[in-house]
N, C-alpha and C positions, 0 to 999 in steps of 0.2 A: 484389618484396615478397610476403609470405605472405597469403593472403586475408582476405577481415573477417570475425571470430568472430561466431556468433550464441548469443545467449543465447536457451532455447525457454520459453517464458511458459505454455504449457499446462495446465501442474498449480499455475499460481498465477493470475495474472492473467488469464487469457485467462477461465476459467470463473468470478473473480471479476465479472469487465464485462461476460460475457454473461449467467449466469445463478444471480449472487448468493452466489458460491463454493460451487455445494453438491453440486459434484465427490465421490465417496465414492475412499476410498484402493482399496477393492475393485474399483471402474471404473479406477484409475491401473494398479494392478501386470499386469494380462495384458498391458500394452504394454509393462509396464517395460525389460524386454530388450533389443524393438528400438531403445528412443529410445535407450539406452546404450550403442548401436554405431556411432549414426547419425555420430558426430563435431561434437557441440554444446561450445561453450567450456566453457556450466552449463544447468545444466535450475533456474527459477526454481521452487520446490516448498511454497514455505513464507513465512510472516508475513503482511504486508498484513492483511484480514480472515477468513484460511484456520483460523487461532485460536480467534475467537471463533465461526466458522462450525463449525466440528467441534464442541465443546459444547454451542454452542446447539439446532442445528438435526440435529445429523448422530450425538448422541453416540457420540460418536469421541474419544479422549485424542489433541489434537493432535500430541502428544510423541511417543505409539505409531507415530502415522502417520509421524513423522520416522525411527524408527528402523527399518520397514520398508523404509522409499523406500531410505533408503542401501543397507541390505542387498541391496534388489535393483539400486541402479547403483553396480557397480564400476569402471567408467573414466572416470563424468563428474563435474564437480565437483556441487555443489548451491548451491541461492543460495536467500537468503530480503531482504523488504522490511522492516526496522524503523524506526518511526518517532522516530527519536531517544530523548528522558527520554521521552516518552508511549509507548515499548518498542511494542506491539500493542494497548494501552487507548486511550482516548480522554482520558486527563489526565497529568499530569505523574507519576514516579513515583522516590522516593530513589536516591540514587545507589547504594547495596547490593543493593538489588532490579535497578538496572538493569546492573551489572555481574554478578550472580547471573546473570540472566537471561540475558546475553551468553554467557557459561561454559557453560552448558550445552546451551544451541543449538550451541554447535562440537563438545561434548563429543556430542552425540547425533546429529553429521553433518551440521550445517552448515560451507562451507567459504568462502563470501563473503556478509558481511553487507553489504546497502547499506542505507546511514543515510541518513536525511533530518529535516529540519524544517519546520514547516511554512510558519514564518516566516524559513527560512534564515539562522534565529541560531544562529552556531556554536557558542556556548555552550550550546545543547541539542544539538547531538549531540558535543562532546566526550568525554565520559564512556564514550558507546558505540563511541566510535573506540578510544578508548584501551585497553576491555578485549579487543576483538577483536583488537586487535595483543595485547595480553597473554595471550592465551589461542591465540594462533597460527593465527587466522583469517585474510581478506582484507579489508580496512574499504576501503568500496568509499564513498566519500561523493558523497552525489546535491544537484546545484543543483534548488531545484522553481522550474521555470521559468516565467515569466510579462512580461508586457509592461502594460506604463503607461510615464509619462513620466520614473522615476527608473530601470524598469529596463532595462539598454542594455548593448553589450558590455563597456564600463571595471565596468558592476557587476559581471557573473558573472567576468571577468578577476579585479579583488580576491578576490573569491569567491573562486575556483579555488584561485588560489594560497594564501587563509588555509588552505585546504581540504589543498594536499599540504602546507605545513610543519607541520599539526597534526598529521600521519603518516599521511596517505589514500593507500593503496595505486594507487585509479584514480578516476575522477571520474566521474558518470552526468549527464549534462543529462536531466535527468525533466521530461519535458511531459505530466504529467496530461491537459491537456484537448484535445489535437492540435491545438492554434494556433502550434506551435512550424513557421514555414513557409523553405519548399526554401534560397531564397536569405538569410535570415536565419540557418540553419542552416549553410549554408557559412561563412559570414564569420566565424561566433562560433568555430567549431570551427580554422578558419585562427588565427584569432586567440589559440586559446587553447593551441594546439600551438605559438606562438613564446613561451611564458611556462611552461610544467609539463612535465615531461618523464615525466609516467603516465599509461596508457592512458587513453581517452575513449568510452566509452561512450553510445550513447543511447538513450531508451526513449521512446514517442512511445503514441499511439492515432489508429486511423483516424476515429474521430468525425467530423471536418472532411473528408473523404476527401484528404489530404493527405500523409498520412504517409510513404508510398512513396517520391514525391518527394522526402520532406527527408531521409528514411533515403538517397538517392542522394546527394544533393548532400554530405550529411554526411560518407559516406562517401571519397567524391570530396574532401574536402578535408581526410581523413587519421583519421578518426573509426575506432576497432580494433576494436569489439566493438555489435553492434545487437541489439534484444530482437525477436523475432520468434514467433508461435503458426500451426499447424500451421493450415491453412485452414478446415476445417471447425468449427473455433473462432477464427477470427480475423477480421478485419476489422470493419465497425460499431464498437463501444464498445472492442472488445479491440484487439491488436496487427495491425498488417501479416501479411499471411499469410506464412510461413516458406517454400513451398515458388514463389509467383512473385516474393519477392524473392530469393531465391537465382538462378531460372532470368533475372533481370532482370542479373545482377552476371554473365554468363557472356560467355564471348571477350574478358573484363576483366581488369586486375591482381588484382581485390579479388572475384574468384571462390570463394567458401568451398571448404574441402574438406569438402567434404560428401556422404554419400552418397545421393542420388537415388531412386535403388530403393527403400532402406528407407521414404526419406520419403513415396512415395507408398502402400507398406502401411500407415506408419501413420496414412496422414488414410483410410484404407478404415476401421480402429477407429473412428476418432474421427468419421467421418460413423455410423455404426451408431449410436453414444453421441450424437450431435447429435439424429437422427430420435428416439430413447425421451427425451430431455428437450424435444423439439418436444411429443411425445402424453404426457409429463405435464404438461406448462404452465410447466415449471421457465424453456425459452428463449422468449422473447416477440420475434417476428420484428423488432419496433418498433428493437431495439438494435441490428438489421443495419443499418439505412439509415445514409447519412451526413447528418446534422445541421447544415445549414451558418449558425445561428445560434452556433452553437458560435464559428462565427469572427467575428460581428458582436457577442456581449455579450462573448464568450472567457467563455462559463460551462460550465462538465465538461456532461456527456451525464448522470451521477447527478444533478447537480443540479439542472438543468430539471427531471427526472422529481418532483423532493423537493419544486419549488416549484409545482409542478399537483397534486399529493396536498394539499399546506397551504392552498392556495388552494381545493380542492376541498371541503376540511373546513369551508373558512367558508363557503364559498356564493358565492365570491366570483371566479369562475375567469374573468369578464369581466373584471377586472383583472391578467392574466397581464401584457399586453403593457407596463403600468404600470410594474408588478414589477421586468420586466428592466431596464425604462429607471432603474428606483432602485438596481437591484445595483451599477453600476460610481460611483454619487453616492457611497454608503454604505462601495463600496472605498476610494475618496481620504478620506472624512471617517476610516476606520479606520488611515489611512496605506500606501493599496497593496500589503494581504498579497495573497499568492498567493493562490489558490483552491482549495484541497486541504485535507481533513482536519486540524484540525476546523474552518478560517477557512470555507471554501465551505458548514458547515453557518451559522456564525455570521453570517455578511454577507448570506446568503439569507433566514434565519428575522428579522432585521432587517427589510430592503427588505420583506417580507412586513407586518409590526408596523407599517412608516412608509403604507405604503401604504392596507393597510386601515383602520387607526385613522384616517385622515385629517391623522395630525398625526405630524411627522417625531420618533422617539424619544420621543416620551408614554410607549412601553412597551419595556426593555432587559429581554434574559435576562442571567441572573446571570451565563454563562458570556461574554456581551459585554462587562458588567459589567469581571470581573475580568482580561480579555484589555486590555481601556483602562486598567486599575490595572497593568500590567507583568506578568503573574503568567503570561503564556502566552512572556513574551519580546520582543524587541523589535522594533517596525513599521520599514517599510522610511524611513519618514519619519515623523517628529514629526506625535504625533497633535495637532491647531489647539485653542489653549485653551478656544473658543466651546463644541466637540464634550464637549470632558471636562468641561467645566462642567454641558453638557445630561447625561452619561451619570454621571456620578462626585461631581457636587456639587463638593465642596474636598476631597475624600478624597485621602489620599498615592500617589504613583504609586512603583513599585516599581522601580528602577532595573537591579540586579544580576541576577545568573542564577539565575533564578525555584527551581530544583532547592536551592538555598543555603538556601532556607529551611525546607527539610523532611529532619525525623529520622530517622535511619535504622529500616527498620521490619519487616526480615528474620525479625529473632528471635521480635516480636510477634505477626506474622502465623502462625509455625509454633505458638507454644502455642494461639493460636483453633483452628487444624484440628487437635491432634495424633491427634484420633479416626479420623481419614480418610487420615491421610498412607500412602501406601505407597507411595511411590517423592520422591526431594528436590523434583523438579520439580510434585509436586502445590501445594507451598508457593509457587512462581510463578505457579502456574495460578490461584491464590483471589485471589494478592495482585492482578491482573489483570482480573478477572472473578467478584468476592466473590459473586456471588446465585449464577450460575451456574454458576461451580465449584462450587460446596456442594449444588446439584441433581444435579448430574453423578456426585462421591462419594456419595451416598446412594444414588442406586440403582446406583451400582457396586459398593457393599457390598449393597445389597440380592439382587441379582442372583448376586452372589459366594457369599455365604448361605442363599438359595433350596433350600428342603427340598421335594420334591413327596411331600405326605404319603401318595400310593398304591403307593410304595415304600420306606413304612413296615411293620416285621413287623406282624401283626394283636395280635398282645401289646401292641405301644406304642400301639396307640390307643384305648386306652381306660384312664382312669385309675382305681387304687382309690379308693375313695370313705373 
């Protein structure tokens, strides 16, 4: 057999979980070349929160950044993270907008989207499946992985397979929080190669220091393709390091072809690039260690961090250990979502609410609110009527596919910017990120228009009176 593909997480994930995605494309291209030789399946480049990090923090037209990358790798694919209808935002968004959006990310050099849900309702990412095959992409669809007591291998098995007759090219088990462990990983991936017959893919994080392991045994039990980051960005929060699971897979069947050499020039870059975000404060060593409550609440490595910052604000950081014991109560009363974007933001800032207020649900965000009225999708289990009585009163629960209820809103959003618009894709970037795109074009036109009046004739400056 041919060896197992690695996909390199580098210029997406890995600088997202170590230090907040705020990677510049400037720092990406002097490496560009070698990583395009190395012989990686895809280099992961794009979506996740690499998006909203380029305008927020980095102004950078993330779209720009998309059509340089390509430009400079001509033999490897590229891959980007989309969250389903929630595309790269944080809420649901039409189905025009999310098929636009699909179209142009292939159009500008994406070549495998992997979808996912938060809630692994396949009626949110259908729509994104559908246009990626339409537009002649790879629809690469991701289980977000997780454990309670409904989720078990018959769940991701139905999974999988709704997953390739809806027309999923390959299948990704995403383990956000690295509790996905070694021999659990064998049996699902055994299991789930006698039922699909499309590659299987998986993407893990060291958090747990686990990873390694399950990326072996995975592989060992027929898993084609593993997500891996170059060492000097890997391990901690990010991916297994690329260059000791490769040397780990060797005198093996499942030995990549890979080249070596290269890989070792390119972690000499990327330690340079490590050291200058060590002495600007960007890397905070704290996200190297491995975390092993990680594997006692199964809460991400971001989220700990999000519930001592909240906890912090109230003054109240002697009930951490409280907290966590409330996170997995709050899971099951919500029906056992995953813990990934945006449930991990919602069932933390909860347990936080029940904790400190003294009193369980006295205080619901709207966005919990309307995750219990149906409107985020559907829980892995029927949320208990006692729960939506305390969260929802008698209010209607929403059954269908949450995206069903909303207008199409393509057109709309192009006549609010047409001041701004200079390229189509500025029109996704507002629908996306309305405050922030509109920051972004203004001083892109300001900057674009930028007169420096001392290379003005001396005649123009001064006016008749």
């Amino acid at each position: 057999m041919a060896g197992v593909k690695i996909t390199e997480t580098v210029l997406r994930d890995a600088h997202q979980s170590l230090i907040a995605t705020r990677m510049r494309t400037e720092d990406m291209l002097p490496i560009a070349e070698k990583l395009d030789k190395v012989g990686f399946h895809s280099l992961e480049v794009w979506g996740g929160a690499t998006f909203d990090s380029c305008l927020r923090f980095l102004n950078e037209d993330p779209w720009e950044r998309l059509r340089v990358l390509r430009k400079a790798f001509k033999n490897t694919k590229l891959q980007m993270l989309l969250r389903g209808q929630n595309l790269l935002g944080y809420r649901h968004y039409p189905d025009d907008i999310v098929e636009e959006f699909v179209k142009k990310s292939i159009e500008n050099g994406i070549d495998i989207i992997r979808v996912f849900d938060a809630l692994n309702d396949t009626r949110n990412i259908k729509t994104s499946i559908a246009a990626t095959k339409k537009y002649g992409g790879h629809a690469q669809a991701a289980i977000s992985y997780t454990t309670s007591p409904v989720h078990n291998n018959k769940y991701y098995i139905k999974l999988a397979k709704e997953m390739q007759s809806m027309g999923a090219d390959s299948i990704c088990i995403k383990d956000m929080s690295g509790i996905l462990l070694p021999y659990a990983a064998e049996e699902l991936v055994r299991e789930l190669k006698k039922v699909i017959n499309i590659p299987i893919q998986i993407h893990s994080h060291f958090t747990s220091g686990i990873a390694n392991q399950t990326y072996m045994k995975a592989v060992e039990a027929g898993a084609d393709i593993i997500d891996t980051a170059i060492s000097p960005l890997g391990m901690g929060t990010s991916q297994p390091a690329t260059e000791s699971m490769i040397a780990s897979l060797e005198d093996s069947p499942y030995y990549p072809e890979i080249d070596m050499e290269l890989l070792l020039e390119i972690s000499d870059y990327f330690k340079g690039l490590r050291d200058r975000y060590l002495k600007e404060g960007l890397l905070n060593t704290k996200v190297l260690n491995v975390d092993v409550n990680t594997l006692k609440y199964q809460v991400p490595g971001g989220m700990l961090s999000n519930l001592v910052s909240q906890l912090s604000s109230q003054g109240a950081l002697d009930k951490f250990e409280d907290v966590l014991k409330e996170v997995p109560k709050v899971r099951e009363d919500f029906g056992y979502p995953p813990l990934v974007t945006p449930m991990s933001q919602m069932v933390g800032t909860q347990a936080v609410f029940n904790i400190v207020l003294g009193e369980r649900y006295k205080m619901v965000p709207n966005e919990a609110k309307n995750y219990v009225k149906g409107l985020y999708g559907k829980p892995t289990v029927p949320i208990k009527e006692e729960i939506k009585a305390k969260i929802i009163g008698d209010e209607q629960v929403f059954t269908g596919r949450p995206a069903d209820l909303m207008e199409p809103q393509l057109s709309q959003f192009k006549e609010e910017i047409k001041e701004y618009i200079e390229q189509d894709e500025d029109v996704l970037t507002y629908a996306l990120f309305p405050q922030v795109a509109l920051n972004f074009f203004k001083q892109r036109q300001a900057e674009k228009y930028k007169i420096d009046s001392d290379l003005l004739n001396e005649e123009f400056k001064t006016y008749p009176v």
